[in-house]
C-alpha positions, 0 to 999 in steps of 0.5 A: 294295655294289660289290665294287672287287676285281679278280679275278687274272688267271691268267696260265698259263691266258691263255699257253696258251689255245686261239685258234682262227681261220680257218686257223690254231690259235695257242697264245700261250704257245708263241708267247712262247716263240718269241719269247723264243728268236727275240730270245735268238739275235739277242742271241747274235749280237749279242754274238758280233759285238761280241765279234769287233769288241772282239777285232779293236780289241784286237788292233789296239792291241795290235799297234800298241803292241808295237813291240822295233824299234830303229835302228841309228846311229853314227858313220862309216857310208856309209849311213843308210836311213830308212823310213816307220815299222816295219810290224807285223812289223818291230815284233814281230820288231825287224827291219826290212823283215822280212815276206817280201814285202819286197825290202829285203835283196833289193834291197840284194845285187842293187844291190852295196851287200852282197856277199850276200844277208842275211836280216832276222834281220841287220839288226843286223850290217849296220851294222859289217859293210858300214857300213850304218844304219837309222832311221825317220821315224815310230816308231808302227807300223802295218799300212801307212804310207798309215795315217800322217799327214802331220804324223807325217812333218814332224815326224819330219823334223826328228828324222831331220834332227838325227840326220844331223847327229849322227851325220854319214853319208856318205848318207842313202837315204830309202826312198820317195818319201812320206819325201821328200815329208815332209821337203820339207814341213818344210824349206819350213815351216822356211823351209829350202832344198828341191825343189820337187814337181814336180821330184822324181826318184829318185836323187840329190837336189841338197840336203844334210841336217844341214848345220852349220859344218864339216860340208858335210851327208850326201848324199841319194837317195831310192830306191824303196820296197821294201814289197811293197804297192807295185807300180807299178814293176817289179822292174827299174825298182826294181833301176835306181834302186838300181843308181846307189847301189850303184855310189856305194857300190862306188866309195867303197869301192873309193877307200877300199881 
């Protein structure tokens, strides 16, 4: 009779037999067990770099939900500047223009719009002590503003335009030629009255925001960006534009006594 039984095979013995070729002398087991060690460091590291990949995507969203900034809005102020949307440190802090590249406060003492230079620990005091607010086109915060979409813009422009009409400021001082660029896409959508692209300038714009029956709408200028990412003009090229709104503000003042 024909024994069909296959006799086991000793799996010790096969890993750890002896093959002796030509120029080398190769012990599979040994082997396996390179292999084994080879393919446990690269799921090692395999998994530190998705770990590092996860904890850099935590960060990220846990940096772009904190967001304790808030605006600073109310009746009878001189000035409301409007940003692109808070910077991470803004966000975490609930100052704006809070990172220290930033020219914003700088700008603001050396232009004459505050009498000295204040730190963003203040940005809340700027209000009832020299009449200046603050708000935002975009309330999500982010790294960098070039990370907003441009439909984040159109649509926070006509927030920011209703809260002019609120609120009712004397100027409104978008802080970067993007913001204006934002609001210009709206109005034009809108069917509203605005400038055309190529006839932007910094400064004093020939258009009113907020605009309603008894109220002729608060003046507009559009200012430099003070964002430290931003160096395609000079610190005297800035301070010139700020300069024409410093000297509004001292002049109003001054008539006001």
């Amino acid at each position: 009779r024909t024994n069909t039984h296959k006799p086991q095979m000793n799996l010790k013995r096969f890993t750890d037999a002896a093959f002796i070729q030509k120029d080398c002398f190769l012990k599979p087991g040994a082997e396996l067990q390179k292999i084994a060690k080879r393919k446990g460091k690269e799921n090692l590291e395999n998994g530190e770099k998705s770990l590092k990949k996860s904890k850099t995507k935590n960060e990220k969203e846990t940096n772009q939900s904190v967001n304790n900034f808030k605006e600073t809005l109310k009746h009878d102020l001189d000035i409301v500047f409007v940003g692109d949307n808070p910077g991470i440190m803004t966000a975490k802090t609930g100052f704006a223009y809070g990172h220290p590249s930033n020219l914003f406060y700088k700008l603001l003492h050396s232009s004459g719009i505050t009498s000295r230079r204040c730190l963003p620990c203040e940005y809340y005091n700027l209000m009832d002590e020299f009449k200046l607010g603050h708000t935002n086109m975009v309330k999500r915060p982010t790294r960098s503003a070039s990370e907003l979409k441009k439909e984040e813009y159109e649509s926070g422009a006509k927030i920011v335009e209703d809260k002019m009409r609120e609120w009712k400021p004397a100027c409104i001082v978008m802080t970067g030629k993007g913001i204006w660029e934002g609001m210009q896409r709206y109005r034009k959508n809108e069917g509203l009255d605005y400038v055309k692209k190529e006839d932007f300038k910094y400064g004093w714009q020939d258009l009113r925001l907020g605009k309603e029956e008894g109220w002729e709408g608060s003046k507009v200028f559009v200012a430099t960006s003070t964002s430290g990412l931003n160096a395609y003009m000079s610190w005297d090229e800035k301070l010139a534009v700020w300069k024409q709104l410093g000297d509004w503000l001292t002049e109003r003042r001054r008539t006001r006594g």
